[in-house]
N, C-alpha and C positions, 0 to 999 in steps of 0.2 A: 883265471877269473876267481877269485875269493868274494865269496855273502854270504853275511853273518845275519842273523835273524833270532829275536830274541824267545828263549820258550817260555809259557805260561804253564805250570803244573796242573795237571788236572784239567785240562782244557782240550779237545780236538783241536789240532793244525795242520794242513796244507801248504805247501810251503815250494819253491825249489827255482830252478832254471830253464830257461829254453835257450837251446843254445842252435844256430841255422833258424834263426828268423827272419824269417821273408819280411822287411818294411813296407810292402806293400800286404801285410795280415794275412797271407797264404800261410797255417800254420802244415800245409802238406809236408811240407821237406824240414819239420822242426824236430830235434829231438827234445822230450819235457824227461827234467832229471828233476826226478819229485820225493822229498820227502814228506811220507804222513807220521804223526806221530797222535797218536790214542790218547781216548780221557785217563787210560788206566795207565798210561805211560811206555808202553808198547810204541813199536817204532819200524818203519820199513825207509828203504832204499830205491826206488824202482821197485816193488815188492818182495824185495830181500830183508832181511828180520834186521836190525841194527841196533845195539844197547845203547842205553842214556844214561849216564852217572845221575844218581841223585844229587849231584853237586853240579852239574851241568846247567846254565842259564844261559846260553849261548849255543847257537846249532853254527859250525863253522864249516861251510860247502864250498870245495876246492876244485875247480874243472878245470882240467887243462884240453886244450882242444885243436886238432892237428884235422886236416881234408877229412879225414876217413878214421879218425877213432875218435871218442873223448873220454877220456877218463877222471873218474870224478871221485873224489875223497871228503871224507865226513870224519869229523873233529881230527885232525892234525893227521888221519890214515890211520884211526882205528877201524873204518871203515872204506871197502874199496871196491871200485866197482870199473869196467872196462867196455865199451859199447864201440862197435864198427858202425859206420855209418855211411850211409850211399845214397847222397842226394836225387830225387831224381830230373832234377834238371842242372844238372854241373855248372852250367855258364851262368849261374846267378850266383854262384858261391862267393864272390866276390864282396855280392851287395848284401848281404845276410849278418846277422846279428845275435846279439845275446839281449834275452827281458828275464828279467827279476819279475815274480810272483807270486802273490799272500790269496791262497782262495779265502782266507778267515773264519772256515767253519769253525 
């Protein structure tokens, strides 16, 4: 899964993936791979620290996503980050999905 999302300098954003969405809006068994990024241009990961080029006008979020890990990469794998994951109802893994989402602060 690749989403790109564009930054505004100077602006609070919220931003990222949910990846094990329940279509029926159970977000229990979701994982949300979130990036925030600061008025002051400060940046996290899941709340891990992540740098922004000042040339950066593009945040490019890279999940790859397997039963039980996903791991997920920010601008081309300057950034990386690896999460186990353990549904807890297995037998809907099937029916579960990936949302794109802009809180917009």
């Amino acid at each position: 899964i690749v989403a790109r999302f564009n930054l505004t300098k100077g602006k609070m954003m919220k931003f990222g993936l949910r990846v094990f969405a329940d279509p029926d809006g159970n977000t229990a068994d979701s994982l949300q791979i979130e990036i925030l990024i600061n008025e002051d241009g400060s940046a996290t990961l899941q709340r891990n620290p992540i740098y922004i080029y000042e040339s950066d006008e593009v945040m490019e979020l890279r999940v790859l996503v397997d039963r039980s890990i996903v791991e997920s990469f920010v601008q081309g794998g300057r950034h990386a980050i690896t999460n186990p994951f353990c549904a807890s109802n297995p037998q809907n893994m099937d029916r579960m999905g990936v949302e794109a989402y802009n809180d917009g602060v």
